[in-house]
N, C-alpha and C positions, 0 to 999 in steps of 0.2 A: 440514872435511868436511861435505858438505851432509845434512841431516837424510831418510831417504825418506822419501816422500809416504804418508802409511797409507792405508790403502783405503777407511777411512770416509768420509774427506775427498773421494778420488775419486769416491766415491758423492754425494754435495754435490754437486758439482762438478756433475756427470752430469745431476744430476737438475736445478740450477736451470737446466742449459740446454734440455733438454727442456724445463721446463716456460716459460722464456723464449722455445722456438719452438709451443707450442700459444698461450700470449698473443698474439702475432703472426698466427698462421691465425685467431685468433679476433677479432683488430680486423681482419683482412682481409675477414675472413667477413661481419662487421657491416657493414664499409662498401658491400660490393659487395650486399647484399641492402636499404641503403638507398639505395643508387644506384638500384638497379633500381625501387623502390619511392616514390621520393621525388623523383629530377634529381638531379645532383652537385652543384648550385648551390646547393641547398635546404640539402642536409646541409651541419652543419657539425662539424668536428672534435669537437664535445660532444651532438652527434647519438654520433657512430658510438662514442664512449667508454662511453656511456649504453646503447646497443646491443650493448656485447661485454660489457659488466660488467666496466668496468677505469676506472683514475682517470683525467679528462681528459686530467694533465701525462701519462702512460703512452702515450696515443695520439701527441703529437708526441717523446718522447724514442725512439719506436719508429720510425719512419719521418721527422718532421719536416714535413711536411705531404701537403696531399691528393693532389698530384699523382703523390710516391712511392709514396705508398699504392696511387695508381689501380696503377702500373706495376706494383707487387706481386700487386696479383691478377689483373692479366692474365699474369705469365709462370709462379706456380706454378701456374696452374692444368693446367700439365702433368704438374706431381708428382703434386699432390691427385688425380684424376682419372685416373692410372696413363696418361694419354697414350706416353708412354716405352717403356713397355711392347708397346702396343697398337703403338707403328712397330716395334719389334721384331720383334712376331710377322709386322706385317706382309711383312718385309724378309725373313723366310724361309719366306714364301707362294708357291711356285715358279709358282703358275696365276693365270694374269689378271686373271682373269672375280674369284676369290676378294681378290686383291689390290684391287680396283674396288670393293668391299662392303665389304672393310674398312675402306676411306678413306669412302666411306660412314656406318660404323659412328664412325670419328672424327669427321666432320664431324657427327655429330646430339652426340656427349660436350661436345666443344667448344662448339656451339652451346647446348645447356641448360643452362650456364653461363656461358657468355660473351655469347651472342646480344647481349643489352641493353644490356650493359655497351658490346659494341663500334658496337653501331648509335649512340647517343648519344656517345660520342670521334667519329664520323663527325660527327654531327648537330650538334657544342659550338659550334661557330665558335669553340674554342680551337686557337691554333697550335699548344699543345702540346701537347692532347690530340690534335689531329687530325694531328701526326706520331707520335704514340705509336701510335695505329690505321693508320697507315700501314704503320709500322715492323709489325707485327703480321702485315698480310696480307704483305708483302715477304718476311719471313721464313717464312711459312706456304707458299709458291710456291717458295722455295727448298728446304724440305725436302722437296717433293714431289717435287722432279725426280729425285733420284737412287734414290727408290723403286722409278717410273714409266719411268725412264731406257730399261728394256729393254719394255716394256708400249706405250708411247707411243710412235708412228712421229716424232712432232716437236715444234715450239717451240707449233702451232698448238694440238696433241693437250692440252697439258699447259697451253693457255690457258685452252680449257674444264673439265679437270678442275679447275684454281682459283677458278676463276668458279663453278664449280657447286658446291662443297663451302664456299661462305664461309657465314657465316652468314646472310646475308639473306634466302636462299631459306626457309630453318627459320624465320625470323620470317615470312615472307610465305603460308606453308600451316600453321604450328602456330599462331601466336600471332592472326594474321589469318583463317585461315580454319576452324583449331577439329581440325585433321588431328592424329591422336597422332603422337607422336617414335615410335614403331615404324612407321607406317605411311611417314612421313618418309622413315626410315630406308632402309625395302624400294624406295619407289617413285624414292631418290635411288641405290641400288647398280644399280637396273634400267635407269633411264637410262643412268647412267655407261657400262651393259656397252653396251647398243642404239647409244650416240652414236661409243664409243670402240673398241670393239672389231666392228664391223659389216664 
């Protein structure tokens, strides 16, 4: 007869995995802010160990090397950053015009953490960062449409809202030209309505 598991134990249990998934947001976190701050090429895995406050072997027993690491912080960053959430509300936004602003509102979330990150996978001349960043917008175009589906007369409608909501525009008026991410923000829902909804 098997012994039950007491509930202390559960509590152990519980807790080292919580505390095994903030370890992980925290080498993610490091890496991705000396990415932004350094080049990928720069950092090295005892860069980014040095940077979360965890033991070197930590950083490859946890991911195994850099390139998983990248992948890791480009796709939670939908969790961290309640993105999930935000298509949610969006998806039960019956009016257009508000539906246009919210994707607005996610394209500046996404951007003020991702921006750099994903212009440099653009910029590596690695194949496999620059299928990762591919992989990234493909799938960012995909979950638009079925938002947009009733909003968007066509394939063309939903070409520009792609194009307009990536990140480059946010680098090319926040980081280039000094515009705050609110302002960003208002003057990318207002286009969207003026382009798409006219």
């Amino acid at each position: 007869m098997e012994e039950p598991v007491k509930a202390g134990r559960a509590y152990n249990t519980s807790r080292r995995a919580e505390q095994a998934r903030q370890t992980r947001r925290r080498i993610a976190e490091a890496a991705r802010k000396l990415y932004v701050e350094r080049g990928y090429h720069v950092v090295t895995m005892a860069d980014i160990a040095a940077e979360a406050g965890v033991a070197y072997q930590t950083v490859y027993a946890v991911f195994g090397n850099k390139k998983r690491l990248t992948h890791e912080i480009i796709w939670t960053t939908f969790d961290l950053e309640n993105v999930h959430d935000l298509l949610a509300e969006l998806a039960a936004t019956p009016d257009a015009e508000a539906r246009l602003r919210s994707a607005a509102h996610i394209a500046r979330v996404v951007s003020e953490r991702l921006g750099q990150l994903l212009r440099f996978l653009q910029e590596s001349g690695d194949p496999d960062l620059l299928a990762e960043y591919r992989e990234v917008e493909s799938r960012r175009r995909e979950q638009q449409q079925p938002f947009f589906a009733e909003v968007l007369s066509g394939q063309e409608e939903l070409d520009v809202l792609w194009a307009m909501t990536g990140s480059h525009l946010y680098l090319q008026l926040v980081d280039g030209q000094g515009w705050s991410a609110d302002r960003y923000e208002r003057w990318l829902g207002d286009s969207l309505v003026a382009l798409l909804l006219a």
